[in-house]
C-alpha positions as CSV (number, residue, x, y, z in Angstrom):
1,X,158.3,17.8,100.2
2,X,161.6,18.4,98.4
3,X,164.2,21.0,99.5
4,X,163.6,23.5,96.7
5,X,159.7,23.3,98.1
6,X,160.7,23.5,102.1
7,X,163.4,26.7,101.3
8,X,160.5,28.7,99.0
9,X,158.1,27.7,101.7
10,X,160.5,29.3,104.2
11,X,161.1,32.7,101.8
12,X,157.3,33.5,102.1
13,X,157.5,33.9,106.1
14,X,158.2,37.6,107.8
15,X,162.3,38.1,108.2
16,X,161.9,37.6,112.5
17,X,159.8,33.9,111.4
18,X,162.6,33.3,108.7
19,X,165.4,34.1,111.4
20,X,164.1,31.7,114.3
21,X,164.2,28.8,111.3
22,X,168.0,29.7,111.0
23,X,168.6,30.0,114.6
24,X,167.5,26.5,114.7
25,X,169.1,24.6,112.2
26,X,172.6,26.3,113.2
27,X,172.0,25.5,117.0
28,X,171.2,21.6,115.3
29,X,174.3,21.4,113.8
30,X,176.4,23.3,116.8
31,X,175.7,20.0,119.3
32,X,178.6,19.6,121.7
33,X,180.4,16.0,121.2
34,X,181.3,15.0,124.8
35,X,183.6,12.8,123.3
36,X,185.3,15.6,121.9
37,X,185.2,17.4,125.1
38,X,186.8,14.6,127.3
39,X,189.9,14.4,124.7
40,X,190.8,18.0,125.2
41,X,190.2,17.6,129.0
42,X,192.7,14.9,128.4
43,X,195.2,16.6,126.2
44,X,195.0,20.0,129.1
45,X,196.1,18.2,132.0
46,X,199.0,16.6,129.8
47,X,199.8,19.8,128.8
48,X,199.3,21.6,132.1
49,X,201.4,18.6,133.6
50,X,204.2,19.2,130.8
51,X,204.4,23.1,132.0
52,X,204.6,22.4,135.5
53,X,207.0,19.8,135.3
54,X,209.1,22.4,133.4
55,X,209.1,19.6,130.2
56,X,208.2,22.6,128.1
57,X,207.7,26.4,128.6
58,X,205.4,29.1,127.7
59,X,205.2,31.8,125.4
60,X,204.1,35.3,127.2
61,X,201.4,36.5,126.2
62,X,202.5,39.6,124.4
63,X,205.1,37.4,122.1
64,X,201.7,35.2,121.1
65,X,199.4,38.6,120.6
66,X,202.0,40.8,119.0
67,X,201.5,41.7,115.2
């Protein structure tokens, strides 16, 4: 079955059948990569480490936010 035939398969189902298709595929493509994840665990504690250690300094919060 080619796309064109699975996506006007998919336009004859009711909206609430056509919206649990599209939940699905964008949870398929939304997978956490753990990988990913443990790098920016990594990079936090540097981070974190660097502010602490006074290497580098913060921003408040209203300077970061403000328009």
């Amino acid at each position: 079955m080619s796309n064109q035939e699975i996506l006007d398969l998919a336009m004859t189902l009711k909206p609430v059948e056509r919206l649990l298709i599209i939940d699905g595929l964008l949870r398929s493509l939304d997978e956490p990569d753990h990988k990913i994840d443990e790098l920016w665990a990594v990079e936090a504690e540097k981070r974190l480490s660097a502010y602490r250690e006074g290497r580098v300094e913060g921003i408040p919060m209203e300077e970061v936010f403000k328009e």
